[in-house]
C-alpha positions in Angstrom: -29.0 49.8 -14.6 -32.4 48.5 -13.4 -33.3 48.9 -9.7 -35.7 46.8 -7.4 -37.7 46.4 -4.2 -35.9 43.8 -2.3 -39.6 42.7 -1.8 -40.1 42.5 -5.7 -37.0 40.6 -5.9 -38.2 38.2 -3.5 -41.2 37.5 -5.3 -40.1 37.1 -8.8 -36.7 35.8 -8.3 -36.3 33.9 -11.2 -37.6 35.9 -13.7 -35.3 38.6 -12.9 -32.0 36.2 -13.1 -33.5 35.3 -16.5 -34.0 38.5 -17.3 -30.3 39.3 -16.3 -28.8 36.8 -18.1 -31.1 37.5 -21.6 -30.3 41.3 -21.6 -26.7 41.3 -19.8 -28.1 44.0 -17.9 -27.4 44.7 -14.1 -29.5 44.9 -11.5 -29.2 46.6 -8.2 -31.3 45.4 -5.2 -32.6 47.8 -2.4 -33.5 47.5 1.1 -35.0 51.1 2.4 -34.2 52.4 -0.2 -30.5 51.6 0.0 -28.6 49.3 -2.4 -27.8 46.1 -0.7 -26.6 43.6 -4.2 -25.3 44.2 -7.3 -26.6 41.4 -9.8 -24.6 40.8 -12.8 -24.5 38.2 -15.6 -21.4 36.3 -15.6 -18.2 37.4 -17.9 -18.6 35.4 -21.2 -16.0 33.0 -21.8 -16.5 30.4 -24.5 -14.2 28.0 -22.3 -14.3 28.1 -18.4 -10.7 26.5 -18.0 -9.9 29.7 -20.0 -10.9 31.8 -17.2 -7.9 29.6 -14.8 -4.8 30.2 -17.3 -2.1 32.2 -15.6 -3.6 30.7 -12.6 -1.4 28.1 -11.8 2.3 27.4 -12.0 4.5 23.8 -12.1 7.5 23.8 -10.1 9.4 20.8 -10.9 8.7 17.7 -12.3 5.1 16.7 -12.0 5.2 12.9 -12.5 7.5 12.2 -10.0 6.6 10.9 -7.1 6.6 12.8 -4.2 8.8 11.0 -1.7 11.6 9.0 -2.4 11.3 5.2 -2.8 13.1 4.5 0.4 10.5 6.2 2.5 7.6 4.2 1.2 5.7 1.7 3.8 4.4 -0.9 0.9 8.4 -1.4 -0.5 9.5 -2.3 3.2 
């Protein structure tokens, strides 16, 4: 794991995300010193919606509508 001036950061930002994401190293950011951010390239997924399954769950019908007819303004 690669470690860095916050200073440094600051100054050559986006070749370090590049860097990141080429490598799939991490790279920790310090203040003082002290680690203050953890930088990470994303999880690979070759589908983001893949990343949601599980996620959800239908209860019911779904093409229903959701009040009854007698309740609608526009059939009064």
């Amino acid at each position: 794991m690669q470690q860095i001036k916050i200073s440094d950061f600051k100054a050559r930002c986006l070749a370090l995300l590049e860097e990141v994401e080429r490598t799939g190293e991490c790279l920790t950011i310090l203040k003082r010193g002290r680690p203050v951010a953890l930088i990470s390239p994303p999880p690979k997924v070759d589908f983001p919606q893949r990343g949601l399954f599980g996620t959800v769950k239908s209860i019911g019908d779904i093409v229903a509508p959701v009040m009854p007819e007698e309740e609608w303004e526009c059939l009064q």
